[in-house]
C-alpha positions in Angstrom: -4.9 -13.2 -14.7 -2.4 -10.1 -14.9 -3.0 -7.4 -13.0 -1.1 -4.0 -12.9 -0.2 -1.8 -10.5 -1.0 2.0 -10.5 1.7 4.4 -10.1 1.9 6.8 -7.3 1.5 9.9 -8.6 4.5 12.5 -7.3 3.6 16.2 -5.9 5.6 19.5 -7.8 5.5 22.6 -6.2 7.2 25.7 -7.7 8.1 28.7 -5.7 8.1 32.2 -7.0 10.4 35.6 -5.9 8.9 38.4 -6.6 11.5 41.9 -6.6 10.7 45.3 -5.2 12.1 48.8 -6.7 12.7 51.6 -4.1 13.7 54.8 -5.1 17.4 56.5 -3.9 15.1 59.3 -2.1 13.8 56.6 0.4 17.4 55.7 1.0 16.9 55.8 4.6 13.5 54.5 4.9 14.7 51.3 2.6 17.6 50.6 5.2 15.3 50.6 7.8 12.6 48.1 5.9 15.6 45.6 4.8 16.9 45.1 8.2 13.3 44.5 9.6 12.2 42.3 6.1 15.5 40.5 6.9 15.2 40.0 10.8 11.6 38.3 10.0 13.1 36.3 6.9 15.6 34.8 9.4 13.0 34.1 12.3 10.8 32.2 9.2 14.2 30.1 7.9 14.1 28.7 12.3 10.4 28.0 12.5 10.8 26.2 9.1 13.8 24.0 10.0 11.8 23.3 13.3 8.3 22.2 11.6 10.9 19.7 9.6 12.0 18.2 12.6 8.5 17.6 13.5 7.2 16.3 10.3 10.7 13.6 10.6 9.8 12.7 14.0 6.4 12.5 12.9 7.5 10.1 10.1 9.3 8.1 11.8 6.3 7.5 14.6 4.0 6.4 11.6 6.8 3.9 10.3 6.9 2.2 13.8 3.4 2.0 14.1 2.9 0.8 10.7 4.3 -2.2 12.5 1.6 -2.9 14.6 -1.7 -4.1 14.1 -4.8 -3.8 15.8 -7.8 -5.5 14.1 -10.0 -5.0 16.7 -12.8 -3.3 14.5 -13.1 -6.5 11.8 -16.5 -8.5 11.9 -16.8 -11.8 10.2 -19.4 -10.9 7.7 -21.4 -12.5 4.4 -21.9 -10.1 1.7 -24.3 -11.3 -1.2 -23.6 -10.6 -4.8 -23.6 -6.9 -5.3 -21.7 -3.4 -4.4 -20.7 -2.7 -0.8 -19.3 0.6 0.9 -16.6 -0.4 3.6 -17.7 1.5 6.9 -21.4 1.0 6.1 -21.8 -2.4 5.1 -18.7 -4.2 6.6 -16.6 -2.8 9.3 -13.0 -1.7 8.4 -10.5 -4.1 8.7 -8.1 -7.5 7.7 -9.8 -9.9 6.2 -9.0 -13.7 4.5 -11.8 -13.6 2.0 -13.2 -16.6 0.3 -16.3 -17.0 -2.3 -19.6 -19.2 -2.3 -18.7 -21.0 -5.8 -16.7 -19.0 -8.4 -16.7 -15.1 -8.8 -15.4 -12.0 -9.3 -14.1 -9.8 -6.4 -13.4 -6.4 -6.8 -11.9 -3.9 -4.1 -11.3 -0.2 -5.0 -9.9 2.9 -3.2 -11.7 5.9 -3.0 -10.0 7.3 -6.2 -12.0 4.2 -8.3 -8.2 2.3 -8.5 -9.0 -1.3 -7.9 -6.4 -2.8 -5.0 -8.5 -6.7 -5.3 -9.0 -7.7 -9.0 -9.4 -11.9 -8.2 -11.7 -14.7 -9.2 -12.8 -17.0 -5.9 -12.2 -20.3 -6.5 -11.7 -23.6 -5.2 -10.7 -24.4 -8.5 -8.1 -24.0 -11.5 -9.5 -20.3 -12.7 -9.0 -18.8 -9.6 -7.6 -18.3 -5.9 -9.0 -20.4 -2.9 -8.9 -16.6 -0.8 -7.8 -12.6 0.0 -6.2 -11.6 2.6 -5.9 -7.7 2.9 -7.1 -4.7 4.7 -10.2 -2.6 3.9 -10.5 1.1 4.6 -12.9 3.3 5.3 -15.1 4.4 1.9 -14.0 1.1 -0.3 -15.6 -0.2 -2.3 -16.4 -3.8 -2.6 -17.9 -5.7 -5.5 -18.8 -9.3 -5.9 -20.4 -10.7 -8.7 -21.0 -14.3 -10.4 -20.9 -15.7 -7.0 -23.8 -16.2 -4.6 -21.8 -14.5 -1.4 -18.3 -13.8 -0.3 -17.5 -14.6 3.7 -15.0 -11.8 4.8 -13.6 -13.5 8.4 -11.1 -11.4 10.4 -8.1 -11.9 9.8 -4.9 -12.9 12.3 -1.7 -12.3 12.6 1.1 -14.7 12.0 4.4 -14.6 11.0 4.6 -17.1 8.4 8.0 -18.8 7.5 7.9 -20.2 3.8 5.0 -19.0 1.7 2.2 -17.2 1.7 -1.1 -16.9 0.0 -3.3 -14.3 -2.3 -3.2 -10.8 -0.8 -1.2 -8.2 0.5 1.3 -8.8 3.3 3.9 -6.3 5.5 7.2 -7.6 6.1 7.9 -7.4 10.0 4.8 -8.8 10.7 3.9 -11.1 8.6 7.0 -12.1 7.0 10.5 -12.0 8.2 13.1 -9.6 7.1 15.6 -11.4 5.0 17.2 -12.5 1.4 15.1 -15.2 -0.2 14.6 -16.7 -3.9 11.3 -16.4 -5.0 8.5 -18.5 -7.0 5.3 -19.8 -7.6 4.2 -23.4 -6.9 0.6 -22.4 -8.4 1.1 -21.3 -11.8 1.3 -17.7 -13.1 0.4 -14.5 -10.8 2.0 -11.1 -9.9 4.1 -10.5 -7.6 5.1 -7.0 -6.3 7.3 -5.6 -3.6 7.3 -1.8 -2.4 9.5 -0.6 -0.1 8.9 1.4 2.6 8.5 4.8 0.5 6.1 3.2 -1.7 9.2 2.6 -4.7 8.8 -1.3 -6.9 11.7 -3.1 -5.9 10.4 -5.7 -7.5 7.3 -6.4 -10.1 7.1 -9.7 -12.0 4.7 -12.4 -12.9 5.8 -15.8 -11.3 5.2 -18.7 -13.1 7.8 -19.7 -15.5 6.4 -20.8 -19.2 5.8 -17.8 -21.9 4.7 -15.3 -20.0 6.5 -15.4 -16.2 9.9 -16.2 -14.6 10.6 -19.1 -12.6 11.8 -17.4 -9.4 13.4 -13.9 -8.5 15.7 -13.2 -5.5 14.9 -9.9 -3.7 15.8 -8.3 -0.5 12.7 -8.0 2.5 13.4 -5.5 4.9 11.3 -4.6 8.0 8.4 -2.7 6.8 8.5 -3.9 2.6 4.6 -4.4 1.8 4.5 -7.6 -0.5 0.8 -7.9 -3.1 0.9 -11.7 -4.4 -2.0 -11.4 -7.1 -3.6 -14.5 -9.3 -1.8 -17.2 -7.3 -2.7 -19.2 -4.5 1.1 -19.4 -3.0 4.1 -18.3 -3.4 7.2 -20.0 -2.0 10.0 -17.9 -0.5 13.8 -19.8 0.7 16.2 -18.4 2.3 20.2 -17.7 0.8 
């Protein structure tokens, strides 16, 4: 199973000047309204450069704490085949997910893009479990599978490979150069930096349709997505 990974869309904003015509008669008056328009021009140009500091200081805040985690508010929970809202029917959180049997699992932001697209499995067709986080107005879906047991989730900083899911660099991975491959057939692999940018997006696997291993870069902060494999294998250069 391939799956693909949405694009974030970038914001364009256009700013138009519009011109005023005064006549020569208001000579005098038009002095006095230019020094004034440009007095509060100025004082606007300081605020602004002062609300940029803020938003960078604000930035950098949210990178540190995206470097912490507090899963406090995760439940171990069962959910039956069906469609669940995340906030009403299971509490926001980390989760390693696992199935009943063999199903589909289905996880999508509020904008209907699907972050989870896996079949639970023991077996061949599918992954053994998820790990990732849930947010507030998800939406899960299960189905072909009598239940899926979502059990919070811990943090460990894992050394060699890790499993199904999405994974932060920092925390659960540390920073470093490493080759990368899969010792579980074919599956996705993706790498964002911290901005959100694809440093790397490839399908693991070797054979027709995958790569045997890529080397990439993880620094502090890096979000890593394994998709349709049970583990991936990272060493060190």
């Amino acid at each position: 199973m391939v799956n693909s990974a949405a694009k974030d869309p970038k914001d364009e904003a256009s700013n138009e000047n519009e011109g005023a015509t005064v006549t020569q008669a208001a000579d005098d008056t038009q002095d006095t309204t230019n020094t004034e328009e440009t007095e509060v021009t100025e004082d606007a140009v300081d605020t602004s450069d002062e609300d940029e500091l803020d938003a960078n200081k604000a930035t950098d805040i949210s990178e540190d704490a995206a470097l912490t985690r507090d899963n406090s508010t995760a439940e171990l929970t069962v959910l039956n085949t069906g469609k669940f809202v995340v906030g009403t029917d299971i509490s926001v959180g980390r989760y390693v997910i696992t199935g009943n049997g063999s199903g589909n699992l289905f996880i999508n932001n509020e904008e209907g893009e699907s972050y989870v697209n896996e079949i639970l499995s023991g077996g061949d067709l599918g992954v053994k479990s998820v790990t990732t986080d849930i947010i507030d107005g998800d939406t899960i879906e299960i189905s072909e599978i009598s239940n899926a047991t979502f059990t919070p989730a811990e943090t460990v900083l894992y050394t060699d490979t890790l499993s199904t899911g999405t994974w932060i660099v920092g925390l659960d991975f540390p920073p470093g150069r490493y080759d990368i491959s899969s010792s579980d057939g074919n599956g996705n692999l993706f790498i964002y930096d911290k901005s959100g940018w694809a440093e790397v997006n490839e399908i693991l696997g070797g054979g027709n349709f995958g790569i045997e291993k890529v080397t990439a870069d993880l620094k502090e902060g890096y979000k890593i997505i394994i998709s349709g494999m049970n583990e991936v294998k990272f060493v060190e250069k």
